[in-house]
C-alpha positions in Angstrom: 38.0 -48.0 -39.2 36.1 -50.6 -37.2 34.4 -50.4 -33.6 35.6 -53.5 -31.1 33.8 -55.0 -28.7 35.7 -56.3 -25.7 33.7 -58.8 -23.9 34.3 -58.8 -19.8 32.9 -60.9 -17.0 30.7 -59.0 -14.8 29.0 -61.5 -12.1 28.2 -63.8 -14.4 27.7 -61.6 -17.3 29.7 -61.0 -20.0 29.6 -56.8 -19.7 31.1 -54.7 -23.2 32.5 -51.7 -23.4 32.6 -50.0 -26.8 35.6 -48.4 -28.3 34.6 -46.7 -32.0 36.3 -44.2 -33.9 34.1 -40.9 -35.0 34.3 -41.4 -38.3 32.9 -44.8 -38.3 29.7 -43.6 -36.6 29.1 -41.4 -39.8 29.1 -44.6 -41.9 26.1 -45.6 -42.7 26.6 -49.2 -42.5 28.3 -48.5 -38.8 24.8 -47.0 -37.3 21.7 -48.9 -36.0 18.0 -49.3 -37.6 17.1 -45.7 -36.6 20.7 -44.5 -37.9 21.6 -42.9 -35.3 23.6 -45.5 -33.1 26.9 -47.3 -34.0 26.8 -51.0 -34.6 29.2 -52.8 -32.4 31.0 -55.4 -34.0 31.3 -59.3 -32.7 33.0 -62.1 -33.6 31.3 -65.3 -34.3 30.6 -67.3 -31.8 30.7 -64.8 -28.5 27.5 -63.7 -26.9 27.5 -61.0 -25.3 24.8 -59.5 -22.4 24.1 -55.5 -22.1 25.6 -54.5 -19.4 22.7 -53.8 -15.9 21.3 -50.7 -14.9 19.6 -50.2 -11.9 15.9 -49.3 -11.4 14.3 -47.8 -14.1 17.0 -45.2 -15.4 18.0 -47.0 -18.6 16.3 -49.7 -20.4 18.2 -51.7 -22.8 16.8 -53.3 -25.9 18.9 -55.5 -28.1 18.7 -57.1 -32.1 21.6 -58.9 -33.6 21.7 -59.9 -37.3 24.2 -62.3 -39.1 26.4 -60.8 -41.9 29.1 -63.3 -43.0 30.8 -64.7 -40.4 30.2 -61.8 -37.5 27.2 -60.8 -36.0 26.3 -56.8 -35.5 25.0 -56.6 -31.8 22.6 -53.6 -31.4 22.6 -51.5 -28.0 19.3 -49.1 -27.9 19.7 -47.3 -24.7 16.4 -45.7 -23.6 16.3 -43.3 -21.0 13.4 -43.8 -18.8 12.4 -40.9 -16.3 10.7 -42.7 -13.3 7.3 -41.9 -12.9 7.4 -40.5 -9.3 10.5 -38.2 -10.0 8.1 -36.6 -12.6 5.6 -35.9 -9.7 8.4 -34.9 -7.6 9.7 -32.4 -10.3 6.0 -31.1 -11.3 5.1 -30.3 -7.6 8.6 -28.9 -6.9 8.0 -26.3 -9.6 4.4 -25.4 -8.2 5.8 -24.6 -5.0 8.5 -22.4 -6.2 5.7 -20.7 -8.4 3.1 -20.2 -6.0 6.5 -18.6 -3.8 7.2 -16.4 -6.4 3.8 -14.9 -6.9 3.2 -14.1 -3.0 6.9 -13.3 -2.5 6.7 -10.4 -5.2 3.2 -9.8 -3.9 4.4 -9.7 -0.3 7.6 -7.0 -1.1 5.8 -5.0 -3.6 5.9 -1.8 -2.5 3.2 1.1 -1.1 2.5 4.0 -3.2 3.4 6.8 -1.1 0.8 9.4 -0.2 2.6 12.8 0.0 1.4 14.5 3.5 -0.1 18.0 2.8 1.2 20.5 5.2 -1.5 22.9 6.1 -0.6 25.6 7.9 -2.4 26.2 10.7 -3.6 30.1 12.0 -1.7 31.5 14.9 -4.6 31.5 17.6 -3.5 34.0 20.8 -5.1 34.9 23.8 -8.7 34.6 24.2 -11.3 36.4 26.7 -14.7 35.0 27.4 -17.1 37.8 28.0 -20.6 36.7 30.0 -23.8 38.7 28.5 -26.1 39.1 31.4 -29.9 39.8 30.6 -31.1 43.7 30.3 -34.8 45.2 30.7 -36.2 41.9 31.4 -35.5 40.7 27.6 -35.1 37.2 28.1 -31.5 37.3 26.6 -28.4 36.2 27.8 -25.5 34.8 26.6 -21.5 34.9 26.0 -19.0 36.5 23.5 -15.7 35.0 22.4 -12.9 37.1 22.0 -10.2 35.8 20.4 -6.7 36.7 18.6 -6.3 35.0 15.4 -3.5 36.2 13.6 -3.5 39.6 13.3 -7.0 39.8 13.7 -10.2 39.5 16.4 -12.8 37.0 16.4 -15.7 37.9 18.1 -18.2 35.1 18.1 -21.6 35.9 20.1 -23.6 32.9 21.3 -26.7 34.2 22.6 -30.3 32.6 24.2 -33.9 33.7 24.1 -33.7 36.0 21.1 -36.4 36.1 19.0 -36.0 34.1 15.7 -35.5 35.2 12.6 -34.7 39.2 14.0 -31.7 41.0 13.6 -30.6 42.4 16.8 -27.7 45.4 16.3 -24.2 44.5 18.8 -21.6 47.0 19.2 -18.2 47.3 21.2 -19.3 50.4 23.1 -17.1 52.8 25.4 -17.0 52.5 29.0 -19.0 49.5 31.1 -22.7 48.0 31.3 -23.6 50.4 34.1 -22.6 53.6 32.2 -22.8 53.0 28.1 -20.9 55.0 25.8 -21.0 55.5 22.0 -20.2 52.6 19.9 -16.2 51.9 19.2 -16.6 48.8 16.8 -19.9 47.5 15.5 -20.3 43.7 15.1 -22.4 41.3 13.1 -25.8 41.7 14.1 -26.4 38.0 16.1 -29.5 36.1 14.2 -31.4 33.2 15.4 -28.8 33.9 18.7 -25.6 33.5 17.0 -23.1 36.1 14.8 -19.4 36.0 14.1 -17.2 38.9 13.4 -13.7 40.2 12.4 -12.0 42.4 13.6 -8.7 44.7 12.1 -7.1 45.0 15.3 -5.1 43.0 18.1 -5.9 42.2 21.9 -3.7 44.5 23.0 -5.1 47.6 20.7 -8.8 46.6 22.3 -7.8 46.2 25.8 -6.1 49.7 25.4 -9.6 51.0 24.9 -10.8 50.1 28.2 -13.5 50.4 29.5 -15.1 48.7 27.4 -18.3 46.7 26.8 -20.4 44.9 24.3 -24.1 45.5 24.1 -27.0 44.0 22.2 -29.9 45.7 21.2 -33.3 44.7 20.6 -33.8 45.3 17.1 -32.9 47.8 14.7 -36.0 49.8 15.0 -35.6 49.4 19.1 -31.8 49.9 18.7 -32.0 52.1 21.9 -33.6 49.0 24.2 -30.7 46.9 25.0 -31.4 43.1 25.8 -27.6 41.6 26.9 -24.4 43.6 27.9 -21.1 42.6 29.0 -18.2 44.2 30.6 -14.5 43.3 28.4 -12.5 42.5 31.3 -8.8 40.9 31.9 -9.1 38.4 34.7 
């Protein structure tokens, strides 16, 4: 089987197109110097031009050689990538790149911190108590009475106690002018300040009333009292 070459005029050029069978490409006589590309065959006498390619896409190389009476005309087509479509293609792939990186760094997402309930005491009603000085002691001050729960707070913020002394404080029966016995004792206030808890609710105290709380001097002077306080509802 045999490859033709037709020869065509193409402004001013003769231009070829190849017609070959497969199985004349496989021959090794049929294929060029680097034995991969069919030999063209051309009868003597015709010259032939490779056909033009614009710009620097293909490159066309040619050899011819002189068997007999026909000449073998070689075609090496060479595809040449233009220099600036490289550059084009190299900064094109940066950019979608660098996209990449901050896009997946941009939509990755939080951890999520799990919020801790913490339940929060019931706090109720509270009554502010004013501690007025007693005997000339110095000593004044307020108590806090407050429902927490099910229980009281009694907090007693005292000034002009002597530091570093225990000084004994009591819930006592009936008011400042007439004290009674002692119905619930308290944290004895050091360095002017105690805290206290109480099993029982506002409305149990109140019930007891009158009431009052008193502080003593110390617990060898427990019957001097320095601050009382009448536990009133406004």
């Amino acid at each position: 089987m045999s490859v033709e070459l037709n020869p065509h005029n193409y402004t001013n050029m003769n231009f070829i197109s190849f017609q070959f069978v497969a199985a004349d490409f496989f021959k090794k006589e049929s294929r060029g110097p680097r034995g991969f590309l069919p030999r063209p065959l051309l009868r003597a006498g015709e010259s032939v031009a490779p056909p033009p390619y614009p710009g620097n896409w293909l490159r066309s190389f040619a050899w011819s050689d002189t068997i007999g009476e026909r000449s073998r005309f070689i075609i090496l087509n060479h595809f040449a990538m233009n220099k600036t479509l490289l550059w084009v293609i190299i900064i094109v792939a940066v950019i979608v790149g660098l996209w990449f990186v901050f896009w997946n760094k941009g939509t990755k997402p939080e951890p999520v911190i799990p919020e801790l309930e913490v339940e929060q005491p019931q706090v109720g009603r509270e009554i502010i108590v004013q501690l007025s000085e007693q005997n000339n002691s110095g000593v004044s001050g307020f108590a806090y009475i407050q429902e927490v729960e099910d229980d009281l707070v009694v907090a007693l913020a005292l000034s002009g106690a002597p530091e570093n002394v225990a000084q004994p404080a009591h819930i006592h029966r009936n008011n400042c002018e007439d004290i009674g016995g002692v119905l619930h004792p308290l944290e004895f206030p050091v360095n002017n300040y105690s805290s206290t808890n109480l099993s029982l609710t506002m409305d149990e105290l109140l019930s007891q009333a009158p009431i009052s709380i008193n502080v003593h001097k110390s617990a060898d002077e427990a019957q001097v009292y320095v601050a009382c306080g009448n536990i009133e509802v406004e």
